[in-house]
C-alpha positions as CSV (number, residue, x, y, z in Angstrom):
1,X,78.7,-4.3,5.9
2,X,75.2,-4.4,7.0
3,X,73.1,-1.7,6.9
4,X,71.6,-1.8,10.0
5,X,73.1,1.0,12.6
6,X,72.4,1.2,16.3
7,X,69.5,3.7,17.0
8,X,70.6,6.1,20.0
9,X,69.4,9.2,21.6
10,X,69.9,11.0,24.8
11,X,67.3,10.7,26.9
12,X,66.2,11.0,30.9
13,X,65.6,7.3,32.5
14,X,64.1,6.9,35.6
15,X,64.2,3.5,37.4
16,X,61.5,2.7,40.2
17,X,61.1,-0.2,42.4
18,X,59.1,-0.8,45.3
19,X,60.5,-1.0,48.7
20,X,59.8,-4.2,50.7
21,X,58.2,-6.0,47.7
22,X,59.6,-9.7,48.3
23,X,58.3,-9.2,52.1
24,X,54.9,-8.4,51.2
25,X,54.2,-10.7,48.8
26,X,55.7,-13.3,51.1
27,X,52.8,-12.3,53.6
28,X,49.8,-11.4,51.2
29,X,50.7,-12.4,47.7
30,X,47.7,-12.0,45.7
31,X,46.5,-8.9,47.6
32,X,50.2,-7.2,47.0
33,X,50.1,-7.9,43.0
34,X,46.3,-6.6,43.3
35,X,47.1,-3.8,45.0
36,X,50.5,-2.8,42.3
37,X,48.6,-3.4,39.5
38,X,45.6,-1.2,40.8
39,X,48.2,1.7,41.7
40,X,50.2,1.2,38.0
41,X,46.8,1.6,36.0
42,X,45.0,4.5,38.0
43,X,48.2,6.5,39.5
44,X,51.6,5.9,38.5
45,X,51.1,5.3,34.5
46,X,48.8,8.4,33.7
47,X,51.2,10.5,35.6
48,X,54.0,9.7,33.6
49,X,51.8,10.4,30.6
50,X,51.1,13.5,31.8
51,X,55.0,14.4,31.8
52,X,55.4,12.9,28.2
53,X,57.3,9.9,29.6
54,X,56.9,6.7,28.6
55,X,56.4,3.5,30.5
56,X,59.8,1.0,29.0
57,X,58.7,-2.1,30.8
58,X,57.6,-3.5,34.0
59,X,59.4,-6.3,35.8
60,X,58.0,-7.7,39.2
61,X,57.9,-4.5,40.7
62,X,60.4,-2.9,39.2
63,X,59.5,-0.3,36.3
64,X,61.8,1.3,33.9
65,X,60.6,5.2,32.5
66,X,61.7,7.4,29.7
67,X,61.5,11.1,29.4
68,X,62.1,13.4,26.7
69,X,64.0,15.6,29.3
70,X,65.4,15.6,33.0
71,X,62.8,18.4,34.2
72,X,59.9,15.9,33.2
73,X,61.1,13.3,34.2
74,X,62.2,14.8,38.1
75,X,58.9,16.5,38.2
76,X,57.0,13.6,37.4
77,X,59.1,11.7,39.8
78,X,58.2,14.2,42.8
79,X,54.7,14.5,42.0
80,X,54.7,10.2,42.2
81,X,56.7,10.7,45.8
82,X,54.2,13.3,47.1
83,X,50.8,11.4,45.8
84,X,52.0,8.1,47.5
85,X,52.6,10.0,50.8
86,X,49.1,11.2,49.9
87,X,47.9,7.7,49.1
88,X,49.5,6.2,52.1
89,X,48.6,8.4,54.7
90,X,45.4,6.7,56.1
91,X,46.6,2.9,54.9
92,X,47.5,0.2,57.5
93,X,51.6,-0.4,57.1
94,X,50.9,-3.8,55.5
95,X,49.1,-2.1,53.0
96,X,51.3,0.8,52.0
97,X,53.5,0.8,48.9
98,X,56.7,3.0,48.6
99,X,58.6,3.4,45.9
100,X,62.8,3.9,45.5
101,X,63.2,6.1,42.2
102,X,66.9,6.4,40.4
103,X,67.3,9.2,37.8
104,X,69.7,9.6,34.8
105,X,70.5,11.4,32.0
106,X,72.5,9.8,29.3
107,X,72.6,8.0,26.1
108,X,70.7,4.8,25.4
109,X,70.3,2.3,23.1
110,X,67.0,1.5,21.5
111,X,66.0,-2.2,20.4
112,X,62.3,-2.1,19.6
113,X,60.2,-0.8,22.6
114,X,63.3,-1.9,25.0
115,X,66.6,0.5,25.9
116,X,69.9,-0.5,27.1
117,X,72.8,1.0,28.1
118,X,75.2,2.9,30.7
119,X,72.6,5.5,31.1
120,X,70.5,3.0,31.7
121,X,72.2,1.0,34.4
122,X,73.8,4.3,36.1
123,X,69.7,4.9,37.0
124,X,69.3,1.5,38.5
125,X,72.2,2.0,40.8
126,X,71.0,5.0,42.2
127,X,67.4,3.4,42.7
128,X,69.4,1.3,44.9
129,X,70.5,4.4,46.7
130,X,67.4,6.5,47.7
131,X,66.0,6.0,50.8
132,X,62.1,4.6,50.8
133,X,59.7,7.4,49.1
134,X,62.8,9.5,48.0
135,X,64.9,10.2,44.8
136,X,68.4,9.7,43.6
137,X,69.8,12.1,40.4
138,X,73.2,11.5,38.9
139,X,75.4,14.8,38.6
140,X,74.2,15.6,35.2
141,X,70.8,15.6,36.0
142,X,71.6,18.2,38.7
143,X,73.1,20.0,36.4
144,X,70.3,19.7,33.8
145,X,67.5,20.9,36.8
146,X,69.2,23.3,39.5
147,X,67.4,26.4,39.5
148,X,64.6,25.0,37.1
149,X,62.3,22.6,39.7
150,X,61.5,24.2,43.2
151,X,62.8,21.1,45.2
152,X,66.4,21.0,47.1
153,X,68.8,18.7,47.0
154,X,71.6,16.8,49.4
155,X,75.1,16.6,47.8
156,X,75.5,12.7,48.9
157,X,79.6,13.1,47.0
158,X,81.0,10.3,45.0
159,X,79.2,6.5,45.1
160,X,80.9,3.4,44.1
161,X,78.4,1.3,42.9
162,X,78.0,-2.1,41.6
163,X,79.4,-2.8,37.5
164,X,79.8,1.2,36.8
165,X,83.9,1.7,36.2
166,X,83.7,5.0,37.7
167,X,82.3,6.7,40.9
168,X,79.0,8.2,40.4
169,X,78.2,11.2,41.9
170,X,75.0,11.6,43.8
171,X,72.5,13.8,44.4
172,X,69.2,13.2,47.2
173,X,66.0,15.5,46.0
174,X,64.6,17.0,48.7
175,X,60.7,17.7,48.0
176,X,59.2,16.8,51.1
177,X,58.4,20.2,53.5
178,X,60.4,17.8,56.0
179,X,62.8,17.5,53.8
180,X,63.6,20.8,52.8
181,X,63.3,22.4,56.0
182,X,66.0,20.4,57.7
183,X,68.0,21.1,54.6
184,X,67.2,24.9,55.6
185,X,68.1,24.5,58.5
186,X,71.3,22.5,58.0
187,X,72.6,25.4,55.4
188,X,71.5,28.3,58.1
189,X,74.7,30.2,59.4
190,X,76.0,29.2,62.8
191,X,77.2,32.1,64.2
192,X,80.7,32.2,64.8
193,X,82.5,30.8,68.5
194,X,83.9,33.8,70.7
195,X,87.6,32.5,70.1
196,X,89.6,31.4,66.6
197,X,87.4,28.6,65.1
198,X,89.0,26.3,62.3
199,X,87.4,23.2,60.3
200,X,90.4,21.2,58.8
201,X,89.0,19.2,55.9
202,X,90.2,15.6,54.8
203,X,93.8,15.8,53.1
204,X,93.5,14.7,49.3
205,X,96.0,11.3,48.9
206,X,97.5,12.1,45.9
207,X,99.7,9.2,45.3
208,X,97.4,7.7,42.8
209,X,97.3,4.5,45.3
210,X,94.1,3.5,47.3
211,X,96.3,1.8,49.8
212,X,97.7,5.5,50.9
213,X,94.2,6.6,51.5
214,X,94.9,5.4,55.4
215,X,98.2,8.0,55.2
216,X,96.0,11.0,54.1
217,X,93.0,10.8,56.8
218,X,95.5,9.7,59.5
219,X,97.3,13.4,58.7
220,X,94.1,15.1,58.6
221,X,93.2,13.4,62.4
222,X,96.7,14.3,63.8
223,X,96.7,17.8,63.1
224,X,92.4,17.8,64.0
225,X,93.9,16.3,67.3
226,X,96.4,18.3,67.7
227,X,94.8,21.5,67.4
228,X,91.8,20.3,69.7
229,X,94.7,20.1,72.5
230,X,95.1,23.9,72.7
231,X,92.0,25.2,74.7
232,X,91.7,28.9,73.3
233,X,91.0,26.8,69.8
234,X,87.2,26.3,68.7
235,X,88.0,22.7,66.5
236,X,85.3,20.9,64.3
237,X,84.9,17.7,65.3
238,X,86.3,14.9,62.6
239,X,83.3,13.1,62.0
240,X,82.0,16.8,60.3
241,X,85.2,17.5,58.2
242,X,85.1,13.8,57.1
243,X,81.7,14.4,56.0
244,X,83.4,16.7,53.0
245,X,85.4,13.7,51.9
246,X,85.9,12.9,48.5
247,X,84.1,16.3,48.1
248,X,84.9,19.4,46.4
249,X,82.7,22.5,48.1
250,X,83.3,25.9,48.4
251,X,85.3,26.6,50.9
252,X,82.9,29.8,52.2
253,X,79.8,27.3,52.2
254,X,81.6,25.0,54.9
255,X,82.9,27.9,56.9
256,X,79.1,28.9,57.0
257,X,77.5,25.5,57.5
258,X,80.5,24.6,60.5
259,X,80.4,27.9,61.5
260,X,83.9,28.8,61.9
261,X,86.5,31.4,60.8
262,X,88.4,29.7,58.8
263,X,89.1,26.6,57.0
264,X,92.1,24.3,56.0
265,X,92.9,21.9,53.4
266,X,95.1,20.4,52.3
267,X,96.8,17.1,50.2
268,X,99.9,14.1,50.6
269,X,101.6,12.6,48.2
270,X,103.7,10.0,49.4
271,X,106.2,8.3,47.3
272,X,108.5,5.9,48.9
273,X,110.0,7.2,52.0
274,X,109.5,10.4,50.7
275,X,106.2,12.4,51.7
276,X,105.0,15.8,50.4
277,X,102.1,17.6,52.5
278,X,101.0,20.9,51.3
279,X,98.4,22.8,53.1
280,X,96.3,26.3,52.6
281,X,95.0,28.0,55.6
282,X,91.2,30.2,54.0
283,X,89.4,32.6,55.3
284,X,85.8,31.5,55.7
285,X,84.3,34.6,55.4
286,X,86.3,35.6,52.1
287,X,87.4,32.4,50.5
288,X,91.1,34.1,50.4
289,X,94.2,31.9,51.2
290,X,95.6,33.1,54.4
291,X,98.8,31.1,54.5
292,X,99.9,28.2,52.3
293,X,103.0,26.5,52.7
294,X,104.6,22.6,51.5
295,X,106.7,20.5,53.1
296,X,108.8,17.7,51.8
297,X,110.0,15.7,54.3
298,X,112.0,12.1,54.9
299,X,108.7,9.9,56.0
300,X,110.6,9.4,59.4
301,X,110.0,13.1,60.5
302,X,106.0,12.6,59.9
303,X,105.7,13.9,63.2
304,X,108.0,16.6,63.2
305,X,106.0,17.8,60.2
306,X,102.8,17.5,62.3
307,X,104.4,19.8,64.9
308,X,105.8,22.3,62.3
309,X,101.9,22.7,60.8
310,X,100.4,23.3,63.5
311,X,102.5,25.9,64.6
312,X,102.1,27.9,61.5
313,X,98.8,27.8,61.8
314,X,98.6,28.8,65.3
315,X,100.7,31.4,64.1
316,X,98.3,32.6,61.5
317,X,95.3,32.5,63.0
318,X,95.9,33.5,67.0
319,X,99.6,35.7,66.7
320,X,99.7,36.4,69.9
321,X,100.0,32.6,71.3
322,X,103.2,31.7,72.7
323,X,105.3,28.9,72.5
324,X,103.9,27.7,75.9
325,X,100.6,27.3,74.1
326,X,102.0,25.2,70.9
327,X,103.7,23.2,72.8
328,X,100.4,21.8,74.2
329,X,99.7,20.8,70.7
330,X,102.4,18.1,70.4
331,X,101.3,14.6,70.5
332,X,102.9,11.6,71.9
333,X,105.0,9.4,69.3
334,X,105.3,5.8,69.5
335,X,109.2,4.6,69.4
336,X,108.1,2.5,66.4
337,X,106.5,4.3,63.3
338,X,105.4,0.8,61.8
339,X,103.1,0.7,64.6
340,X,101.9,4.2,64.4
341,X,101.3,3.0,60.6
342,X,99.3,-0.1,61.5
343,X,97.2,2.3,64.1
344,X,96.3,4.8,61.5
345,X,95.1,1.6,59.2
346,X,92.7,0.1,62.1
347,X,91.5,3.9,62.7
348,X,90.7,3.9,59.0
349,X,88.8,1.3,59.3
350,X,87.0,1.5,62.5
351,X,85.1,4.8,60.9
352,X,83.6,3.1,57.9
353,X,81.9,0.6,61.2
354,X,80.9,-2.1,58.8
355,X,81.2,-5.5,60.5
356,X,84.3,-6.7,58.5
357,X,85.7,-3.5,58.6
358,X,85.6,-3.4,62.4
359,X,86.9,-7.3,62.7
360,X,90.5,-6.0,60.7
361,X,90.5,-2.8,62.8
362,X,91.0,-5.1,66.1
363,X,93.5,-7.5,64.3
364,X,95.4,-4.1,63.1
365,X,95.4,-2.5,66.6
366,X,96.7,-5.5,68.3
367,X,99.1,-6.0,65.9
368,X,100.4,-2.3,66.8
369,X,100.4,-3.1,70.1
370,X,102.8,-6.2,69.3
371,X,105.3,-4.8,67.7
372,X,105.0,-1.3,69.9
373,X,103.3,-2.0,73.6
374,X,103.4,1.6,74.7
375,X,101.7,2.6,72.6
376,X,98.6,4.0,74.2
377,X,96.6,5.2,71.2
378,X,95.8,1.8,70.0
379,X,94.7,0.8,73.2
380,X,92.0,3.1,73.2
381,X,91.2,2.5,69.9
382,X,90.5,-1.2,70.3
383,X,88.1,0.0,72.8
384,X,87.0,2.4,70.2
385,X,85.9,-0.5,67.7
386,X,84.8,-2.9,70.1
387,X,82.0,-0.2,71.1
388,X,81.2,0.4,67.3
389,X,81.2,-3.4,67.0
390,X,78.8,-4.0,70.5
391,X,76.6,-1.1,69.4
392,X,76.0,-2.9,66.1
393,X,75.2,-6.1,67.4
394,X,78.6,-7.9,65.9
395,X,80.3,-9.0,69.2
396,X,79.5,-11.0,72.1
397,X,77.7,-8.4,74.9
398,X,78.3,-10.3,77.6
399,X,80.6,-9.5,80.9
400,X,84.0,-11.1,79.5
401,X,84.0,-8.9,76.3
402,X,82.9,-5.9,77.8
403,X,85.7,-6.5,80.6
404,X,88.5,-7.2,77.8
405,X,87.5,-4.0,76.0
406,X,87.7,-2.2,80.1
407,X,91.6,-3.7,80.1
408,X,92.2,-2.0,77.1
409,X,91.2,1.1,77.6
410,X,92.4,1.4,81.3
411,X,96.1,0.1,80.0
412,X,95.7,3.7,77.6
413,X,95.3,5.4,80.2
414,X,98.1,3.9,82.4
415,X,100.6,4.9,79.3
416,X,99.0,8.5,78.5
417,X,97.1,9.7,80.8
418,X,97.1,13.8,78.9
419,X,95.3,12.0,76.1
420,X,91.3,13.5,75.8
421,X,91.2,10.3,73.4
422,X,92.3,7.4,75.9
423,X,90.3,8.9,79.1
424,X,87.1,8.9,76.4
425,X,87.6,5.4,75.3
426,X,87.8,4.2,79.4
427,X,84.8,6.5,79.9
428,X,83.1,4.3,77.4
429,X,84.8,0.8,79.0
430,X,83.1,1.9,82.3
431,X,79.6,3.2,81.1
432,X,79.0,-0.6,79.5
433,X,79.7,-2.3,82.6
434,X,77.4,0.3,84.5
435,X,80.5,2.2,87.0
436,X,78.7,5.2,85.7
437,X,80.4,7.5,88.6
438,X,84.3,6.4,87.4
439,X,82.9,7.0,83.6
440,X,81.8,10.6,84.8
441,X,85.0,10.9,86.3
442,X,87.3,9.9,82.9
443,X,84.6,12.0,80.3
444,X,85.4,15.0,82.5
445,X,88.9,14.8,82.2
446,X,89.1,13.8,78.3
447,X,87.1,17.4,78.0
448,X,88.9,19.2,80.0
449,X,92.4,17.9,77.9
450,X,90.4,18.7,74.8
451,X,87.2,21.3,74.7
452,X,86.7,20.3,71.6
453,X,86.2,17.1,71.5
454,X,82.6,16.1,70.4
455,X,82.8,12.3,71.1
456,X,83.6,12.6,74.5
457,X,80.4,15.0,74.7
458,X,78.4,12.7,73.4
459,X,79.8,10.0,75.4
460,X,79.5,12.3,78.9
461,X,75.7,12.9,78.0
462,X,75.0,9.0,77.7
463,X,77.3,8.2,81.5
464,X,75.2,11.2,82.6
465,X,71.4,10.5,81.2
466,X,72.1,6.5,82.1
467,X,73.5,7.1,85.5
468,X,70.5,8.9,86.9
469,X,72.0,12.9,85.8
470,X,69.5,13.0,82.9
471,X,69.4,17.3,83.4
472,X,72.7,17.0,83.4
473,X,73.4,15.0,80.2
474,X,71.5,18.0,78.1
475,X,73.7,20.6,77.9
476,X,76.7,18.4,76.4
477,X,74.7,16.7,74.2
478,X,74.0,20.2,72.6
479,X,77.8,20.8,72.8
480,X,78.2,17.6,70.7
481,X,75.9,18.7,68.4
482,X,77.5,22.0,67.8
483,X,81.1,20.9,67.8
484,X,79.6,18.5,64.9
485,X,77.4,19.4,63.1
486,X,77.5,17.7,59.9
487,X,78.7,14.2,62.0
488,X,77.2,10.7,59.5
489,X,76.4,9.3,62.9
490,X,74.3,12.9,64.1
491,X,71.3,11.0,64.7
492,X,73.0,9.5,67.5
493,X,73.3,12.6,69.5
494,X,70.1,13.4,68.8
495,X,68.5,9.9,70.6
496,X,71.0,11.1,73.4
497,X,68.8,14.0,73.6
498,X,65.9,11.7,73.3
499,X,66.5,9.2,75.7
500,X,67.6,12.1,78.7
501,X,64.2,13.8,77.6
502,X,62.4,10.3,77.9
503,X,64.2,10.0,81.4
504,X,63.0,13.3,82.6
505,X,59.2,12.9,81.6
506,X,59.9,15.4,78.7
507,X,57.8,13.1,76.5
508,X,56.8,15.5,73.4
509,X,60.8,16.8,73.3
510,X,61.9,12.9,73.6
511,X,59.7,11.8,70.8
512,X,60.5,15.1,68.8
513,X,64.4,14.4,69.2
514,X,63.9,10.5,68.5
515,X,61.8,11.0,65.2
516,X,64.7,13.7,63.8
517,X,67.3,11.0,64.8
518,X,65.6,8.9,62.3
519,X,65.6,11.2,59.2
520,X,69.5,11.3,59.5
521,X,71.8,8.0,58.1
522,X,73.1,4.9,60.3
523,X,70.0,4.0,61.9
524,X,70.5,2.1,64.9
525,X,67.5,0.4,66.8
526,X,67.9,2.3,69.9
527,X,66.1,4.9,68.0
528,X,63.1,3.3,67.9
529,X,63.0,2.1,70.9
530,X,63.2,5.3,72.6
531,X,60.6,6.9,69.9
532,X,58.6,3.5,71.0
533,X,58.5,3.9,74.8
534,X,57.6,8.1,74.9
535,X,55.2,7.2,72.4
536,X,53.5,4.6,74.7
537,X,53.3,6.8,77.9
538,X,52.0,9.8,75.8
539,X,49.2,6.9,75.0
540,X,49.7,7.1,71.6
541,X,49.8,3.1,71.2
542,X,49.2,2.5,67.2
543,X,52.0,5.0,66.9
544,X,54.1,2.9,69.5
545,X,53.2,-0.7,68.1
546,X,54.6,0.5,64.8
547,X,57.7,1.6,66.2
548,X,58.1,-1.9,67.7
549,X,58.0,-3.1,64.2
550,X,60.3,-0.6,63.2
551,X,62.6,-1.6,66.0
552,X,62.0,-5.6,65.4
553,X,63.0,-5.3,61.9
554,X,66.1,-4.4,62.3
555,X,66.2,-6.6,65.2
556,X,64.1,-9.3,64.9
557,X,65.4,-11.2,68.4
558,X,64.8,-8.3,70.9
559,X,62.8,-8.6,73.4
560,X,62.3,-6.9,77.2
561,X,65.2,-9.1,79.0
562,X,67.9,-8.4,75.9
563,X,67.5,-4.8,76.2
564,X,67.2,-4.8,79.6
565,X,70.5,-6.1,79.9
566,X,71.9,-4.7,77.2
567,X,71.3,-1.1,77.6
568,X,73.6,0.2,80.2
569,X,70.8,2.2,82.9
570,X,72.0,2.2,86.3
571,X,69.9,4.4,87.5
572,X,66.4,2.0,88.5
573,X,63.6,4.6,88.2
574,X,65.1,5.0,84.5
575,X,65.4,1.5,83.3
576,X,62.2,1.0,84.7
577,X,60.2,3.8,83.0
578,X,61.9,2.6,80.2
579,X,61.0,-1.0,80.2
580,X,57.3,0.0,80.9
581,X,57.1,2.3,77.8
582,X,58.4,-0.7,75.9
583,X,56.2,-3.0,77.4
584,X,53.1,-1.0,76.7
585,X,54.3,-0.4,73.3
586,X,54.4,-4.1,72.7
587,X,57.4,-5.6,73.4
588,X,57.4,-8.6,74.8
589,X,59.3,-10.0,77.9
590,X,61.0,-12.6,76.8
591,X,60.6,-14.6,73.1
């Protein structure tokens, strides 16, 4: 045997690359390897001396660091973050450098001055993860550092990422006064809603199959649904509880961050045509089980099973409601559960919004509707995705789509008209092709069939701001808000509030609202374009012209006619101020 052994040790590796680095040496070349090497020598190399780290190897502009131990090497790593805002601040953009830092803990492999290993790789996958000038930490590096480092952190749950066998679990640091603030402020008590609140997090699938994973958030919507439809009933909206999936938090931290009294989860295990649902009903406030109850049931009585859960839970949170009141809570069930199967699939995909995803949440829906053509949910949610899918810049934006989506949504209706869902997905139909008055009408009516519906909020604010009812628009955009307020797509609402601020000469609120929207995920480049135009009528133009590159690269083709017609402004005193912020900002008429 030889004699030669392995060397190992445990150690803290921090990956770094910089952001945009094929870009700028594609525009200035020498000047970007200048400028790297310059910031290497003087900056970035004697600060990881000073945390005992050691420099691995550079490659291109990607560096590889180890540290003796995960508090050096995540103070090191925030002291880097903060000195290159520093460094930044008074650079032109072309000049700036940011850097992407990944941080592990774990055991590593030593071949000379080189290292190799899982621990190694696990911190180049969550390089990939932080945002520009932020920092990624597995799970064990959290656990190495909480308490220890005055910085906060963002529970980003379980990441599949590229060549690791298993999820890694993902941590954003939070060093920024920005940074932390908003996490302040997103872990600040809401008070509690004057009538019985509830947040109903994702059922677990427990069937040990991915493909069932449709099955378990499909439950969790129904009975979300379901409960939104009885009006003495404060519901979080789903894109908030989904926000918890894959999580597992205390139960007394989401009652405080949702602000509600109480909190359900549950889990399905579905074997054959057999499913099991369990489900515990907790008190926010405590974190003691309230009610818990299972069910096993033939898979043909899923909706009887729907029914029978959320009257126990009306019963255990609001006695005193009558049967009159449950009632209310029963949704319509399509004569053919293979459809209902196939619509739960497309709805599955439709919220992960990813262009491929969207594409086989249309061919799902549609297929529902072949084999099941009363059904009225999958109506609307064809409608649903093709807004996702025009919003994102995947479809055709012309008339004819925009009219085929309209039929959709308007044949819901014509099936159900009780359902908040189908009068909010015609709402949306009519606000793209500009009948902003009929859209009013429809977003009315889903919210007065469900209070608690935050989309349909959301959507009411945009008919509303769009249509010339700007003052209007406000107040149920901060209804949206509160009904979600952990929503992936928050930033959304928030250039809602933007763009009716904009509308209403609100200029310093419009840019305030439209710069929040763009420290939250899902960036859209209607963002910038509203942070672009109050910008350029506050006179701020080198703020504005960097907005418009902002906005241009992430849609390199827009120009004043495309958003023009694209954005759906019937009111002409809007589109107009619009269009001249843009203008002044830059953006030019027609490329």
């Amino acid at each position: 045997m030889s004699d030669e052994r392995v060397q190992r040790r445990l150690a803290a590796i921090v990956a770094a690359d910089v952001v945009g680095y094929s870009k700028m040496m594609g525009r200035d070349e020498t000047g970007t390897l200048a400028r790297l090497k310059a910031l290497r020598a003087e900056f970035l190399h004697p600060k990881v001396t000073e945390y005992d780290g050691r420099i691995v190897k550079t490659t291109g502009d990607g560096t590889l660091i180890e540290f003796p131990s995960a508090v050096h090497a995540v103070s090191c790593a925030v002291d880097v973050q903060r000195g290159m805002a520093d460094r930044n601040k008074n650079l032109p953009p072309e000049h700036q450098i940011q850097f992407r830092l990944g941080i592990n803990v774990g055991d590593i492999i030593i071949d000379e001055d080189d290292i190799f290993g899982d621990g190694v790789n696990v911190a180049a996958r969550l390089e990939a993860l932080a945002e520009p000038g932020g920092i990624s930490v597995s799970s064990r590096v959290y656990d190495y550092i909480h308490g220890r480092i005055d910085v906060l952190f963002d529970d980003l749950g379980e990441q599949a990422v590229k060549n690791i066998a298993e999820p890694v679990h993902v941590y954003r640091v939070l060093f920024s006064e920005r940074a932390a603030a908003k996490s302040r402020e997103e872990t600040r008590s809401l008070p509690l809603p004057d009538r019985p609140s509830i947040a109903i997090l994702p059922f677990v699938n427990m069937s040990g199959d991915i493909e069932q994973e449709y099955f378990a958030d499909g439950i969790t919507e129904d009975l979300i649904t379901a409960l939104s439809r009885i009006r003495w009933f404060f519901v979080i909206a789903r894109n908030s509880c989904f926000a918890y999936k894959g999580q597992s938090p205390d139960i007394r931290d989401v009652a405080r961050r949702l602000g509600v009294s109480y909190v359900l989860e549950g889990s399905v295990r579905k074997a054959g045509n057999r499913v099991r649902v369990t489900a515990q009903l907790i008190d926010g406030s405590s974190g003691n089980h309230v009610w818990a109850q299972r069910y096993d049931r033939d898979i043909q009585d899923i909706f009887a099973l729907q029914d029978e859960l959320t009257e126990m839970l009306v019963g255990a949170i609001e006695p005193e409601f009558g049967k009159a009141e449950r009632e209310r809570a029963r949704a319509k069930c399509p004569d053919d559960l293979r459809a209902w199967d196939l619509c739960q699939r497309g709805l599955w995909h439709t919220y992960k919004r990813t262009r491929q995803d969207l594409v086989e949440a249309q061919r799902l829906f549609r297929e529902a509707i072949e084999i099941d053509s009363g059904l009225a949910r999958a109506y609307a949610a064809a409608e649903e995705a093709f807004f996702f899918q025009y919003v994102g810049g995947y479809v055709d934006t012309g008339g004819a789509a925009k009219a085929d989506a309209l039929r959709f949504a308007e044949r819901a209706v014509e099936l159900d008209g009780l359902d908040a869902f189908n009068r909010y997905a015609l709402g949306r139909a009519l606000t793209l092709v500009r009948r902003h008055d009929a859209a009013v009408f429809e977003l009315r009516k889903a919210i007065e069939l469900d209070p608690s519906f935050a989309q349909a909020h959301y959507a009411l604010s945009m008919a509303l701001a769009t249509g010339g009812h700007p003052q209007e628009a406000l107040p149920h955009i901060e209804v949206a808000m509160r009904l979600s307020p952990q929503d992936p797509y928050f930033g959304q609402f928030l250039v809602r509030k933007a763009e009716a601020c904009l509308f209403l000469g609100r200029l310093e609120d419009a840019v305030e609202s439209a710069e929040r929207s763009l420290h939250e995920p899902n960036i859209q480049w209607s963002r910038w374009a509203i942070l672009a135009a109050a910008q350029a009528h506050l006179g701020r133009l080198e703020d504005a012209h960097r907005s418009i590159d902002a906005l241009r690269s992430l849609r390199p083709e827009i120009d004043l006619a495309f958003t023009r017609d694209y954005w759906p402004i019937a009111d002409p005193d809007a589109i107009s101020y619009l269009m001249e912020g843009l203008r002044k900002a830059g953006l030019p008429e027609c490329l």
